[in-house]
C-alpha positions as CSV (number, residue, x, y, z in Angstrom):
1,X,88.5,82.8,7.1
2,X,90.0,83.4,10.1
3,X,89.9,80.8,12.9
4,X,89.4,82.1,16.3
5,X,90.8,80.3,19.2
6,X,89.4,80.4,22.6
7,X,91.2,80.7,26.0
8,X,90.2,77.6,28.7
9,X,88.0,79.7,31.2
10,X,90.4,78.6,34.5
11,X,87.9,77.1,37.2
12,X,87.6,79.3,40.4
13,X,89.8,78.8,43.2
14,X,88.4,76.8,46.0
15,X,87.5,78.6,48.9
16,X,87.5,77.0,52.3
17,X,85.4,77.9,55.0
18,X,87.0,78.4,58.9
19,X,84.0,77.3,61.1
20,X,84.1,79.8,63.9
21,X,85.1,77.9,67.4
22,X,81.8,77.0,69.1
23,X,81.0,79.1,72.0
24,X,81.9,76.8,74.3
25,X,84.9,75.9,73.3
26,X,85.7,80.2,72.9
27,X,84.7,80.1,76.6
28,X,87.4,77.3,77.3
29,X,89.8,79.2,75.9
30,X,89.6,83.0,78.1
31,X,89.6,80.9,81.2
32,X,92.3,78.3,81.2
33,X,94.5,80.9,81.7
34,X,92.9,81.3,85.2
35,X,92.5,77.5,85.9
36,X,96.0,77.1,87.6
37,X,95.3,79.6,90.2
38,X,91.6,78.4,90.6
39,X,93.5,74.7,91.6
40,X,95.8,76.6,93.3
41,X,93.4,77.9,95.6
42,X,91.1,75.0,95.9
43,X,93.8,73.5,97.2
44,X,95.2,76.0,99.9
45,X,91.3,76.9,101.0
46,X,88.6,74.4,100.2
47,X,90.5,70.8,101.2
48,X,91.6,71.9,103.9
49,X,88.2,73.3,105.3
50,X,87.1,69.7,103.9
51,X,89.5,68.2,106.4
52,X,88.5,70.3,108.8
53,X,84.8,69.3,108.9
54,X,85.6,65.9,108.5
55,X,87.6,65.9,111.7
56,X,84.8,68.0,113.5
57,X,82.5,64.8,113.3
58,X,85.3,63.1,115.4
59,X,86.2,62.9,118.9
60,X,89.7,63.2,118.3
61,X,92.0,64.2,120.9
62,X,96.3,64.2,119.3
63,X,97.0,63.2,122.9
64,X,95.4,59.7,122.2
65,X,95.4,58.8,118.4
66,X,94.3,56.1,118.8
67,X,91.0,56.2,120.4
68,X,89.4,58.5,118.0
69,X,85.9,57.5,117.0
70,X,82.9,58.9,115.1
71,X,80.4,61.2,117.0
72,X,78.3,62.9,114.7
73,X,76.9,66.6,115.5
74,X,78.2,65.7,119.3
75,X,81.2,68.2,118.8
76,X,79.1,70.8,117.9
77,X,76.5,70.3,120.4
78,X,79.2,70.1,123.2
79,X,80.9,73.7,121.9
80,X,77.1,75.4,121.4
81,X,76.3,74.0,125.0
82,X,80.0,75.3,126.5
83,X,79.6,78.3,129.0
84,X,83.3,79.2,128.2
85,X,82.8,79.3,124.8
86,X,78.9,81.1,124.6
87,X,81.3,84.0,126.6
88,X,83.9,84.2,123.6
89,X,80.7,84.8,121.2
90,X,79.7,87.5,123.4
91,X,83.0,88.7,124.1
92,X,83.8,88.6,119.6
93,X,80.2,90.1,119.2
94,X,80.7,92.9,121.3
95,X,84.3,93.3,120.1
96,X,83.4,93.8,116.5
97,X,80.6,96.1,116.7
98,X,82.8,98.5,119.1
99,X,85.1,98.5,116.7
100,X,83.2,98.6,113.9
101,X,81.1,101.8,114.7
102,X,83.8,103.9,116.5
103,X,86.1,103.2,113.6
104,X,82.9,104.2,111.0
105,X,82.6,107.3,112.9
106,X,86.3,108.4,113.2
107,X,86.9,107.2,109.8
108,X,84.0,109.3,108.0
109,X,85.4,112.6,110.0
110,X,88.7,112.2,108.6
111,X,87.2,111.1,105.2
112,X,84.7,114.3,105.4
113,X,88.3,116.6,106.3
114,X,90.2,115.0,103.1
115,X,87.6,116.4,101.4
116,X,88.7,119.6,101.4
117,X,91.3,121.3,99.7
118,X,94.5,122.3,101.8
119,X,98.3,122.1,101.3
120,X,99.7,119.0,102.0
121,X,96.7,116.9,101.6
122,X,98.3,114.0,100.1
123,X,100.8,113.7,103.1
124,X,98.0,114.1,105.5
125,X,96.4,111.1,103.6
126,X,99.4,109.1,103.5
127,X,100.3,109.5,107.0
128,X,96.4,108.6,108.2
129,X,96.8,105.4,106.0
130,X,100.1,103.9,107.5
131,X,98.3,102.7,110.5
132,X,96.6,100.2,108.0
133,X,99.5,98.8,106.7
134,X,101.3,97.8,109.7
135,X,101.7,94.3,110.2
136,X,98.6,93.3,113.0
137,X,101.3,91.5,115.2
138,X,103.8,94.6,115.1
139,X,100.8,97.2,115.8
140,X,99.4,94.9,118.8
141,X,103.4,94.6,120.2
142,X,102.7,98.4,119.6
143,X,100.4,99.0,121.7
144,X,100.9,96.9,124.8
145,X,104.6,97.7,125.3
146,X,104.6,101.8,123.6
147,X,101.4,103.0,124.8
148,X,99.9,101.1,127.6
149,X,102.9,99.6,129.8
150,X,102.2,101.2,133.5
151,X,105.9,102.3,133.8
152,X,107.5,103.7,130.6
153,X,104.0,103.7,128.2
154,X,103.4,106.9,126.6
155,X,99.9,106.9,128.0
156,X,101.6,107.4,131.4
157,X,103.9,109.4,130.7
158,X,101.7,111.7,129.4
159,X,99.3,111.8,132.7
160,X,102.4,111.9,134.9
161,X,103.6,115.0,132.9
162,X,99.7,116.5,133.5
163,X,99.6,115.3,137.4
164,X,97.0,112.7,136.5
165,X,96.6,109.1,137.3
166,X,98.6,106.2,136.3
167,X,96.7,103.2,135.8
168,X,97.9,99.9,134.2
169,X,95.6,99.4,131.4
170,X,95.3,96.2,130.1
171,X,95.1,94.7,133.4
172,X,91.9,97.3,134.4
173,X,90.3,98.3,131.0
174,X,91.4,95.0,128.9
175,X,88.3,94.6,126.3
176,X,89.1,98.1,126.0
177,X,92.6,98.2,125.4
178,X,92.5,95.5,123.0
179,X,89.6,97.3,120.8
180,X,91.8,100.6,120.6
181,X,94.1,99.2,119.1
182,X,92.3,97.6,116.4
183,X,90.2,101.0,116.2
184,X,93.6,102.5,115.6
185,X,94.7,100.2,112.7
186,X,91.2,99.8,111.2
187,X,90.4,103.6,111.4
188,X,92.0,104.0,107.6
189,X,90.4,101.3,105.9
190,X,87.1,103.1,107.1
191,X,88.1,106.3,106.2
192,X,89.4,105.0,102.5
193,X,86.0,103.4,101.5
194,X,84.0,106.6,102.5
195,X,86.5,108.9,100.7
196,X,85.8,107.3,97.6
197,X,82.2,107.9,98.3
198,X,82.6,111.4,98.7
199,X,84.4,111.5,95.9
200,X,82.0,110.3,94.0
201,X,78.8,112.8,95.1
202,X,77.3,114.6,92.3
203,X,78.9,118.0,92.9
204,X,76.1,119.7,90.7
205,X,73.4,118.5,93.1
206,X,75.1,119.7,96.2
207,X,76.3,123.2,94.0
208,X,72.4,123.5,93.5
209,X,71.7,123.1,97.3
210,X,73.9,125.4,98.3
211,X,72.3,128.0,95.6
212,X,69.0,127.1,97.5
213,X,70.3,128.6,101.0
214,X,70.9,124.9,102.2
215,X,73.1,124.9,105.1
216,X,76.6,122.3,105.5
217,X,74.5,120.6,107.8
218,X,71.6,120.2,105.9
219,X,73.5,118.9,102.5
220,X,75.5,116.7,104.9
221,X,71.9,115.3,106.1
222,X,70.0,115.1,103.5
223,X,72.3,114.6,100.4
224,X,75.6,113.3,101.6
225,X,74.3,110.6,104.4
226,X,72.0,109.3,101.9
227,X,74.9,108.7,99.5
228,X,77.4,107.5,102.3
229,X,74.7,104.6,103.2
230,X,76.0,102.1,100.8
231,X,79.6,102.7,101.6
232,X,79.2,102.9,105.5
233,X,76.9,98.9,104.8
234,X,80.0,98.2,102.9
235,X,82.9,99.5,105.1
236,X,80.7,97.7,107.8
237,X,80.6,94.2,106.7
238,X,84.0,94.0,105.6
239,X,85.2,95.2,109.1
240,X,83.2,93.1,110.5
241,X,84.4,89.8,108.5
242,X,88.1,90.8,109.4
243,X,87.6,91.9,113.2
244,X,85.0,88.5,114.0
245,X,88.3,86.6,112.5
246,X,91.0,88.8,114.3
247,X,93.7,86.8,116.9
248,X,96.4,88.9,116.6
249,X,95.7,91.8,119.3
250,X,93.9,89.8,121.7
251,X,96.8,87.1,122.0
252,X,99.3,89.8,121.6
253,X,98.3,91.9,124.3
254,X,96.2,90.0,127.0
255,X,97.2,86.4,125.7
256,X,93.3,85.7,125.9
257,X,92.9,86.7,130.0
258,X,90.8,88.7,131.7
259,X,87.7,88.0,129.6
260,X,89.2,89.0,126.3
261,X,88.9,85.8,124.9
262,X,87.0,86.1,121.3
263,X,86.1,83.0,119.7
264,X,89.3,82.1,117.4
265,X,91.1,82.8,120.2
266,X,88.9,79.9,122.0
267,X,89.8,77.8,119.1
268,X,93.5,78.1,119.3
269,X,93.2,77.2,122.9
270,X,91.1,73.9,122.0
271,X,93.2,73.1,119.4
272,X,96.8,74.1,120.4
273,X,96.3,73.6,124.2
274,X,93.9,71.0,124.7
275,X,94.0,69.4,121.8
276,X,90.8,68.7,120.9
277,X,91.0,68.5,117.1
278,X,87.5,67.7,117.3
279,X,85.9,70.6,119.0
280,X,88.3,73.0,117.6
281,X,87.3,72.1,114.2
282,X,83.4,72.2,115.1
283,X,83.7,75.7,116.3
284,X,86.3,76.8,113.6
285,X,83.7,75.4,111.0
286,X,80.8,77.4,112.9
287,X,83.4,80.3,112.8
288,X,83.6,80.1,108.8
289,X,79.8,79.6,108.6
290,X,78.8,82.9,110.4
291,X,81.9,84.8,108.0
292,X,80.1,83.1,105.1
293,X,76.8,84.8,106.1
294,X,78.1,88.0,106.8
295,X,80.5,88.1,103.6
296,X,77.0,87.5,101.7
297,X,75.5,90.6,102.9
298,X,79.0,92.3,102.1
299,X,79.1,91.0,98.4
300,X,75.1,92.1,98.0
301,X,76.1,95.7,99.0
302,X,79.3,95.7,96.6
303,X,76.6,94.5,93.3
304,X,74.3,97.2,94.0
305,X,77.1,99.4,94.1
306,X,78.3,98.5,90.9
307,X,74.6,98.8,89.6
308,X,74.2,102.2,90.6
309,X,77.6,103.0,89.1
310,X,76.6,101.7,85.8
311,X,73.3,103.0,85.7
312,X,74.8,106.8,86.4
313,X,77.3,106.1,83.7
């Protein structure tokens, strides 16, 4: 007989299971990286708008320190109720939609000639964009003493060489001169947003069209406009958060005289020359309420954007 031995049958290895992170703590994870900007910018934007409606429910003058007290919705009653300051709304309402519309309409003819195919387009394009990247400060200084001073402007010297009048602009068209110039700088950024729209027709829709007998006008009308409307909303409420906001020009070039006064110009001049830290915060705070509103409408139009991207995708 031959005895037949067996081999011990070694037990399985133990396998241990990773639980997969929960979802929450997964969502923890992709944003902490973003957590020290987000306190970052709490801190540089939200306290100190917290500050600045605390303070607007003062009557706080830096003259006086000390005889600060509490006065509820009194500030903001007292800058609604200002004569002075219902003129700066005007004067900032009908600053930004001059602006606004003129630089809509110069913008979407220069967006409608980039268009087109020609030699040298991309210098044309870089040379219509510079405008936008000048520092605000440098293209107001710009304006007032290369283009509109009475004696060596270019303005001028351009009518003297012609044999036509001379006149000192600032001082006789001042709302005017100060929206040129931000029609000047904010011209690009119009034309840049409705490029992009162009650019992003359906070129076998207009191709058909034009099969069809329709005339440049007609596809411009009817298929182009039609496209353009979400852009031109867009391009609108973003100019109009910027230009409502703008200080620059009108203290550069008129200093805030001769009616030119827009309402953070107002502000500076409670806050920095009367010193009323209490009626400059009100109207700074009604300032930030009416940019909240209109950045709203601007951040509706970009969603729907992105929707109708997608859903063509």
């Amino acid at each position: 007989m031959t005895a037949t031995t067996t081999a011990p049958v070694a037990a399985p290895p133990v396998r241990t299971e990773h639980k997969p992170p929960s979802g929450r703590l997964r969502a923890w994870a992709t944003r902490a990286p973003l957590l020290p900007a987000l306190i970052f910018m709490i801190a540089v934007t939200q306290l100190p708008f917290v500050a600045t409606l605390v303070i607007s429910f003062f009557d706080w003058n830096s003259l006086y320190p000390d005889a600060r007290s509490f006065t509820g919705l009194g500030n903001y009653t007292e800058v609604l109720g200002d004569a002075a300051l219902r003129k700066s709304v005007w004067t900032t309402i009908l600053l930004t939609v001059t602006v606004v519309l003129v630089s809509l309409i110069l913008g979407l003819g220069l967006a409608l000639l980039l268009d087109r195919r020609f030699p040298g387009r991309g210098l044309v394009r870089t040379l219509l964009i510079a405008p936008f990247l000048v520092v605000p400060v440098a293209a107001a200084l710009l304006w007032k003493h290369v283009l509109y001073n009475p004696e060596y402007g270019l303005l001028n010297g351009l009518l003297h060489y012609v044999g036509g009048p001379e006149p000192d602009w600032i001082s006789n068209t001042p709302l005017l001169a100060v929206e040129m110039s931000l029609i000047w700088q904010w011209t690009p950024f119009m034309m840049l947003i409705l490029l992009a729209g162009l650019q992003s027709r359906d070129h076998q829709q207009i191709e058909a069209a034009r099969v069809d007998g329709a005339s440049g006008w007609q596809i411009f009308r009817y298929l182009t406009l039609p496209h353009l409307r979400r852009y031109l909303e867009l391009g609108a409420l973003l100019g109009s958060i910027y230009i409502v906001q703008n200080f620059d020009a009108v203290f550069t070039i008129t200093s805030g005289g001769l009616g030119t006064a827009n309402l953070p110009y107002t502000v500076y001049q409670s806050f920095y020359q009367a010193h009323e830290n209490g009626l400059a915060s009100a109207a700074g705070v009604l300032v930030v309420i009416g940019s909240i509103i209109i950045a709203t409408f601007a951040l509706r139009v970009v969603s729907s954007l992105f929707r109708e991207e997608v859903s063509r995708a």
